[in-house]
C-alpha positions in Angstrom: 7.8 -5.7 -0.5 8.8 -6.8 3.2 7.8 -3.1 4.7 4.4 -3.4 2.7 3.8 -7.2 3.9 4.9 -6.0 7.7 1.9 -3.3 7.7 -0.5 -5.3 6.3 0.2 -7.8 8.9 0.1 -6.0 11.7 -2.8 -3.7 10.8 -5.0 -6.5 10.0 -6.2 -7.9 13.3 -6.6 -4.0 14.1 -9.3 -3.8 11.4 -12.6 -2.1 11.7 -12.1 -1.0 14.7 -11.8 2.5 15.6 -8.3 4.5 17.5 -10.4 3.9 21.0 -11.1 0.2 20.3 -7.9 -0.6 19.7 -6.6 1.3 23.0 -9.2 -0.1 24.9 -8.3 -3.6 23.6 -4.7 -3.4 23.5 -3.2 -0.4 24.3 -0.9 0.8 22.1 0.1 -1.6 19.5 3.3 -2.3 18.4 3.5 -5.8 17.6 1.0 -8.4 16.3 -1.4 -9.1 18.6 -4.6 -11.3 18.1 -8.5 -10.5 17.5 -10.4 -12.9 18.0 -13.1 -11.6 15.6 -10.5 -12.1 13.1 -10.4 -16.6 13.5 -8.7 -17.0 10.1 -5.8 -14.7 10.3 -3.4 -15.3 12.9 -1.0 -12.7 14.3 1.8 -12.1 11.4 -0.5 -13.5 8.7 -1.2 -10.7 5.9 -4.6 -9.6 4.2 -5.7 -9.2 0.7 -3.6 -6.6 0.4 -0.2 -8.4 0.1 -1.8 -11.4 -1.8 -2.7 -9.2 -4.6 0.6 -7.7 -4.3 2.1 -10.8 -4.4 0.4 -11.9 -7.3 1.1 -8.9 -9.2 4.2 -9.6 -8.9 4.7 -13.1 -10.1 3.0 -12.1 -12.7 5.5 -9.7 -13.9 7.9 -12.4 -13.2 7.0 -14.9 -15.1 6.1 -12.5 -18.4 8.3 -10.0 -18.0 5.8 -7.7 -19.0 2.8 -6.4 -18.0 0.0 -9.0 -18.5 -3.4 -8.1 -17.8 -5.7 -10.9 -18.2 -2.4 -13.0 -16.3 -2.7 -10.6 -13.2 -6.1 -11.3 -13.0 -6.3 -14.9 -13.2 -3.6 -15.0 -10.6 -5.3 -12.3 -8.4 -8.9 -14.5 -9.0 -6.8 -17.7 -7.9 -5.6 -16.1 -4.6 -9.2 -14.9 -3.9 -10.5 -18.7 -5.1 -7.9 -20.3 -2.9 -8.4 -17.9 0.6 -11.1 -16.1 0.8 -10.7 -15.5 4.1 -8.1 -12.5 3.6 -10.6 -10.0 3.7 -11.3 -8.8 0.0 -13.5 -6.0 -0.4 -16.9 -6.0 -2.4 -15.9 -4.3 -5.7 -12.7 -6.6 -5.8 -14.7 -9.6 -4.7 -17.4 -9.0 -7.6 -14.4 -8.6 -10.1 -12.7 -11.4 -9.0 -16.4 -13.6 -8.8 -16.4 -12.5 -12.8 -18.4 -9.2 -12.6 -17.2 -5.6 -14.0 -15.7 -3.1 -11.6 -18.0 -0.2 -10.1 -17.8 3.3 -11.5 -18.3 4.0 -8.3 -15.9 2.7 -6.0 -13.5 5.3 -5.0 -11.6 2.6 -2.8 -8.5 1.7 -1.9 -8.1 -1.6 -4.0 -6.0 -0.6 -6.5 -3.2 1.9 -4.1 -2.8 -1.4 -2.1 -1.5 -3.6 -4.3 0.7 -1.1 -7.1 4.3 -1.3 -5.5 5.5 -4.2 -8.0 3.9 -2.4 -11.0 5.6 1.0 -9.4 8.9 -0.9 -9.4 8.9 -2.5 -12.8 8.3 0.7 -14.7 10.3 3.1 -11.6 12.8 4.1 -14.6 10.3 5.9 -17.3 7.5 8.0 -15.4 5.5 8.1 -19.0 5.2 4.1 -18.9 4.8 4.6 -15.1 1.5 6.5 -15.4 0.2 4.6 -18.3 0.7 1.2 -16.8 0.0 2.3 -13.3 -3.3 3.1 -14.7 -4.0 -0.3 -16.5 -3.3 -1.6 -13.6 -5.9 -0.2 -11.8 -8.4 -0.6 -14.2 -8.5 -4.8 -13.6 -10.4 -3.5 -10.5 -11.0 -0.5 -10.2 -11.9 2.6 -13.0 -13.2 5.7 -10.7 -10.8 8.4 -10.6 -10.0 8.7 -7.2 -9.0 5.1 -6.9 -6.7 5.5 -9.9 -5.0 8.7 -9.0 -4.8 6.6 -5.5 -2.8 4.3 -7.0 -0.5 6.5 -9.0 0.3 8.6 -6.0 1.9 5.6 -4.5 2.9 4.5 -7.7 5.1 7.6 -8.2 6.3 7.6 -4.5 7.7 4.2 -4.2 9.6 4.9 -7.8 11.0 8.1 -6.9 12.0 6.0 -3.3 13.3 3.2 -5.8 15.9 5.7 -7.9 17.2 7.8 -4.8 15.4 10.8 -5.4 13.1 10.9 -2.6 12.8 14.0 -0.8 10.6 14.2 1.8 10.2 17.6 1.8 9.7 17.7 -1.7 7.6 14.6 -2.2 4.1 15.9 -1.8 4.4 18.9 -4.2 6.1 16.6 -6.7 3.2 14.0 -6.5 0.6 16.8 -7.0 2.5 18.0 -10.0 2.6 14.4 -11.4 -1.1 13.5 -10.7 -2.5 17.2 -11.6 -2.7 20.2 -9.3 -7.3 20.0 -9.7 -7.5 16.2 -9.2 -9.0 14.9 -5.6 -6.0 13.2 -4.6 -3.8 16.2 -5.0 -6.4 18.2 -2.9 -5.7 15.8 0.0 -2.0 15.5 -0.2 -2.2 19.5 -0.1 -3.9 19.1 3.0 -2.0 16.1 4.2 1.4 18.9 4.1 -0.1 21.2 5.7 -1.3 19.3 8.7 2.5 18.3 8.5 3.5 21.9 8.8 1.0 22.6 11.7 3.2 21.9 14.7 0.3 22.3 16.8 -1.4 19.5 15.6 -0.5 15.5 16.8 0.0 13.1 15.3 -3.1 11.3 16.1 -5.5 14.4 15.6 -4.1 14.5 11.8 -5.0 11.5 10.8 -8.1 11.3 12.6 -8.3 14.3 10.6 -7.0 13.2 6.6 -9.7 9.8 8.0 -8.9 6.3 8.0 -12.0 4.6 5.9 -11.2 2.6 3.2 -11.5 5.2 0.5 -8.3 5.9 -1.6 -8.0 9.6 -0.8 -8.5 8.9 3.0 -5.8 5.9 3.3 -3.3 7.4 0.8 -3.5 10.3 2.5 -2.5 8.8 6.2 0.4 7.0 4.5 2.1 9.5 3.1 1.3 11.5 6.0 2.4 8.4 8.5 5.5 8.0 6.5 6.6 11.6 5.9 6.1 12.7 9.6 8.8 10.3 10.4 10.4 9.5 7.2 13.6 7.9 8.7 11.7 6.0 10.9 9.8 2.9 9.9 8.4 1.8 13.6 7.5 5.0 14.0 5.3 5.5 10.8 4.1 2.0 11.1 3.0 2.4 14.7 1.1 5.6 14.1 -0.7 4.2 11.0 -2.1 1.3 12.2 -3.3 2.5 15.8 -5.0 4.9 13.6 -7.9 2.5 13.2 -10.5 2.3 10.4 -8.6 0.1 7.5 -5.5 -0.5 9.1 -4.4 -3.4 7.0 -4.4 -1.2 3.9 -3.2 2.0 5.6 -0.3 -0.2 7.3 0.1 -1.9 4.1 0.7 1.5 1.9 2.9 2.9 4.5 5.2 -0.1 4.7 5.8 0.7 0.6 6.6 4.0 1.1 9.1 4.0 4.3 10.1 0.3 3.3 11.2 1.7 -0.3 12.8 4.8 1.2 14.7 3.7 4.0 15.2 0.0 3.2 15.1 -4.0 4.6 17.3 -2.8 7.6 15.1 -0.6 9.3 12.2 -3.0 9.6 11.9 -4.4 13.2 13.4 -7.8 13.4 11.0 -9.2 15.4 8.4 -8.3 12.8 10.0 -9.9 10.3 10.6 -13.0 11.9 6.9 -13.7 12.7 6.1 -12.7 8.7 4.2 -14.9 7.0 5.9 -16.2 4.0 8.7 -13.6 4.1 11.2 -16.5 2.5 8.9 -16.6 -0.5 8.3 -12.6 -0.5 11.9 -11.9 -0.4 12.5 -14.8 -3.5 10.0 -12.8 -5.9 11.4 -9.6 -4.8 14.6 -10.8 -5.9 13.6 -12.1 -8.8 11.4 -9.3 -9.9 14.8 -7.1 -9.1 17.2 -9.2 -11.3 14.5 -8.7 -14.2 14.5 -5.0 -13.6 18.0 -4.9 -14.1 18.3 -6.8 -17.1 15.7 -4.6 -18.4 17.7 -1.8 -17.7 20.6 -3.1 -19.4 18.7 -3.6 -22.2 17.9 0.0 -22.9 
């Protein structure tokens, strides 16, 4: 949850603007630094992205369960409370009382599964199923779900030590579906991985950086599996990516967060986190109910 919050953060004065913007602006980036276009968010403050996490979570908390209509009374109470975090339209509309888009292939839904992936990390069959409900409070088109399960299924096989990175793309395809969209990226995401001729930048200038599900999913994993024992590294590559670099940050702080752990995160990130007492509290509350579930079965 700290590696997810940490991304968000530091892509999200970086937002919009393009991998030459941000040069041009600030060089390289490799801590938070401050956009003045952005006059609500200060540097270390996090997006929507980590709010609906957050909520999520506390949801899961508190019921122990999976509660629909709760997650999205809490998620339209972050949104009713601060605005100013940057929620996209389809969200927005759901949140304002409207039904989700049929349309929207974005990444809404990917941005803010990690507590869901967590809870059910144990039993892939409820993974995929709940995963999916998930999503559905916000977003229905099939892109954005499978999105959202291909982080789903990442951070869970992160969560249970099974995490290869070598092995994690082929295993996500086989788990989403070899003929669905997302699994056509990640395809393409390995084999930009595999190209040795090919930088870092060029490849995920190449996978894109809009906000569409296939497009950040697709940098994360590849951010996080080009470096996977390295979380400044992946971090630092995502989010001078430009385009949505909140979200793309956000994802790839999941991943590499889950995988390698609170210890590899820069301290001076986490020290200028917003609310990182209160993130780590739910995260360890939301652990001690995992376990008891566990014992349970």
């Amino acid at each position: 949850m700290l590696g997810g919050a940490v991304g968000d953060a530091l892509g999200a004065q970086l937002e919009g603007l393009n991998r030459s913007e941000i040069k041009a602006a600030y060089g390289k980036v490799s801590n938070y630094v401050k956009n003045p276009s952005r006059k609500n968010l200060e540097p270390g403050q996090w997006t929507d992205d980590t709010a609906l996490t957050l909520a999520t979570m506390q949801s899961l908390v508190i019921n122990k369960t999976l509660d629909l209509s709760d997650i999205k009374d809490r998620m339209g109470e972050a949104y009713k409370m601060e605005p100013f975090r940057g929620y996209g339209p389809n969200t927005r509309k759901v949140l304002e009382g409207g039904q989700p888009s049929k349309k929207s292939k974005g990444n809404g839904a990917a941005m803010r599964i990690a507590p869901v992936a967590l809870f059910y990390h144990n039993d892939f069959d409820a993974l995929r199923e709940n995963v999916e409900k998930a999503s559905q409070i916000t977003h229905v088109a099939a892109d954005a779900i499978d999105g959202a399960q291909a982080v789903a299924f990442a951070v869970a096989k992160a969560v249970r030590g099974e995490l290869k990175p070598g092995d994690l793309i082929d295993e996500t395809v086989n788990y989403l579906g070899l003929n669905t969209e997302m699994s056509y990226k990640l395809r393409e995401v390995k084999d930009l991985i595999a190209d040795q001729s090919m930088r870092t930048e060029e490849a995920l200038d190449h996978i894109g950086t809009r906000g569409l599900a296939l497009e950040s999913v697709g940098c994360a994993f590849y951010a996080f599996l080009k470096t996977p024992n390295n979380f400044y590294e992946s971090i630092i590559q995502a989010i001078n990516a430009g385009g949505d670099t909140d979200t793309i940050g956000c994802i790839t702080g999941y991943l590499s967060g889950t995988y390698n752990g609170e210890e590899k995160i820069e301290r001076k990130w986490l020290n200028r986190l917003e609310g990182r007492s209160d993130i780590r509290c739910w995260s360890g509350d939301l652990f001690d109910l995992i376990r008891l579930r566990l014992s349970w079965c």
